[in-house]
N, C-alpha and C positions, 0 to 999 in steps of 0.2 A: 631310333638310330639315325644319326646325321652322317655325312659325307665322309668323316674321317674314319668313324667303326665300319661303317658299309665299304670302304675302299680295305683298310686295313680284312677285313672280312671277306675281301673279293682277292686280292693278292697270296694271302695266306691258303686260302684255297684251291686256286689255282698252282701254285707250290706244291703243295701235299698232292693234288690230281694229275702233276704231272710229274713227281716223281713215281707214282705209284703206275703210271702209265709207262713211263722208262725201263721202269722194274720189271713187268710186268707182258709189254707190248713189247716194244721195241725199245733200244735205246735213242733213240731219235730225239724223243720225249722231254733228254734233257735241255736239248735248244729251247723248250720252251720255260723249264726253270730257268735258265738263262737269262730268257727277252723279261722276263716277271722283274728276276732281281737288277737288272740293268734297268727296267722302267723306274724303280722305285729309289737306285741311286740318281737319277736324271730329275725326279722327283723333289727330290731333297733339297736338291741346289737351283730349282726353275720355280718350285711352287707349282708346278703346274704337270697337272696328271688327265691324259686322254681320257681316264676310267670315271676321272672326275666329270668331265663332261658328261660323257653318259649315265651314269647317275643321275648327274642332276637332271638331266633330260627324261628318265624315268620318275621323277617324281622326289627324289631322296633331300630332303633339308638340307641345309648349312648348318644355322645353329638350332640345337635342339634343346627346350629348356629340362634341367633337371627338377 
């Protein structure tokens, strides 16, 4: 798994974990589906993802050959 499944796989996640925590907890929870999808519009037009660093900082590839 490279940087782009592992981010796509961390985002989506965090989505689904905090609506289900909004739902569930508190509504509070949706500020963080929020910060999620506003990272990933900021994303699109920067090329550049905080998540991404830390990843890579964990170890996770760039390209991965098929």
């Amino acid at each position: 798994m490279g940087v782009q499944e592992a981010l796509r796989l961390l985002a989506g996640s965090f989505v689904l974990l905090s609506l289900a925590l909004g739902y569930f907890v508190h509504p509070g929870w949706y500020l963080f589906t929020a910060f999620v999808g506003l990272n990933l519009v900021q994303s699109a037009f920067t090329r550049s993802c905080p998540a991404m660093w830390v990843l890579r900082r964990l170890g996770v590839r760039d390209d991965v050959r098929r």
